[in-house]
N, C-alpha and C positions, 0 to 999 in steps of 0.2 A: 427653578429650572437649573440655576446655578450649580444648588445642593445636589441635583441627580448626577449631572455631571462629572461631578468631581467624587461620588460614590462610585460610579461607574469607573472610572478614573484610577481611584484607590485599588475595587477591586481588579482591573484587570492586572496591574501593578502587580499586587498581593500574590496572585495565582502566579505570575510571570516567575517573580522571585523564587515560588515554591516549589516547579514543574522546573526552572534551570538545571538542574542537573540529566534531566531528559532533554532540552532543548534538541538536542543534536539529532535523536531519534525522530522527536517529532519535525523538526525540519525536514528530512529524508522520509519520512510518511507522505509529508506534502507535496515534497517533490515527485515520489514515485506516483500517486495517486493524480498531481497534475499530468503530468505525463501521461499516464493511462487514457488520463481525459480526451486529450488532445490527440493522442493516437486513434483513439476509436471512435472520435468523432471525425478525424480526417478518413479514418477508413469507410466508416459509413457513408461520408459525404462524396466521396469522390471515386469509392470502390463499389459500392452497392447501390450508389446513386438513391440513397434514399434522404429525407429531409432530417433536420434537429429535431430531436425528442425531450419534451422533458420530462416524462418520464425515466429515462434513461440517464439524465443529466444526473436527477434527484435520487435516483439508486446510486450511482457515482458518488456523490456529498453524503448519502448516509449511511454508506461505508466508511467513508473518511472518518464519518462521524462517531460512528461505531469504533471506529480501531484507537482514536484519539481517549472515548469513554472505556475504554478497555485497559489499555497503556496508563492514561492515569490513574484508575484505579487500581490496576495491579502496583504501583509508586508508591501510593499511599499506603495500601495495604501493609505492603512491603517497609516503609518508612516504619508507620506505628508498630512494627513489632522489631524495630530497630535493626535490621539487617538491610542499610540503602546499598552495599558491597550486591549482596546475593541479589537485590529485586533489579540492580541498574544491570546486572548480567541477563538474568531472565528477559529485562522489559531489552535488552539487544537483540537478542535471541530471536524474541517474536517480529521485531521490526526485520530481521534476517530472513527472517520464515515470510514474513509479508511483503517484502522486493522480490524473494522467489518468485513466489506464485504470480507476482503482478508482472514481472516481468517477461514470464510465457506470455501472458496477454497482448504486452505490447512490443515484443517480439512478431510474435504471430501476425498484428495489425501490422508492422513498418512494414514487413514480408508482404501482406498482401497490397500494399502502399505500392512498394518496389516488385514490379509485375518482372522486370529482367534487369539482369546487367550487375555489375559488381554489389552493388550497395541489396538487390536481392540474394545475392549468393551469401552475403556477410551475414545478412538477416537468418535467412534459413538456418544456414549453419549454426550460428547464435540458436534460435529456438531447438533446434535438432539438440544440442548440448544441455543445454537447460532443460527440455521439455523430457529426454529419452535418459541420454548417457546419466546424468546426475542423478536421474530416481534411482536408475539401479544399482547404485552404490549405498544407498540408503536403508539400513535394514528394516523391514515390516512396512516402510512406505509402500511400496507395490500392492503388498497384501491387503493393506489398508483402502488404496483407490479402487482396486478388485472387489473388495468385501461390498463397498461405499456405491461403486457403478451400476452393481447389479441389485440393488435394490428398487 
């Protein structure tokens, strides 16, 4: 039992060392993804008055999941063909793309958290910026949700 331990041990070590240069990214994945958690679970619970799902929990963690198997792998990739300069800019880029988009979501949830009063006005407006103003400055993103919606 020892022996598993400390293989277990090793490897989590191993990978730590290897994935350090992303730390950062993936820290801020966690954070945003906790967050999301925690918003849309307060909004459900107290805005729709509906109960815990876990269903829903477990869509949540296998996203994380997913973005974590993503991120690493584009590292490695990127590692073995010796350009860690180009893939730590890429693997930013997407963790950039991936606080976007999360953060319409929990934008949207604090807003409907905050039914009135400054901290709804802050919220809105927040979403209104993120969700409207920022796509259309974005070239062929619109075209893109358009093309994507209507199917």
């Amino acid at each position: 039992m020892e022996a598993l331990k400390t293989f277990f041990v090793s490897l989590f070590a191993g990978l730590a060392a290897y994935f350090s240069p992303i730390h950062g990214e993936i820290e801020s994945l966690l954070i945003i993804f906790a967050f999301n958690f925690v918003a849309g679970l307060l909004s459900d619970l107290l805005v729709n008055k509906e109960r815990f799902r876990y269903k829903k929990a477990m869509r949540c963690f296998f996203e994380f999941t997913c973005m974590m198997v993503f991120i690493s792998a584009m590292f490695s990739i990127g590692e073995r063909k010796n350009d860690t300069e180009g893939v730590l800019q890429i693997v930013s880029f997407v963790t950039y793309v991936v606080i976007w988009f999360y953060s319409q979501n929990i934008l949207r949830n604090l807003k409907l958290l905050f039914k009135k009063g400054t901290m709804h006005s802050i919220f809105a407006f927040l979403h209104y910026i993120v969700s409207v103003e920022f796509v259309k400055r974005i070239p062929y993103l619109v075209d893109y949700f358009d093309l994507h919606e209507n199917k």
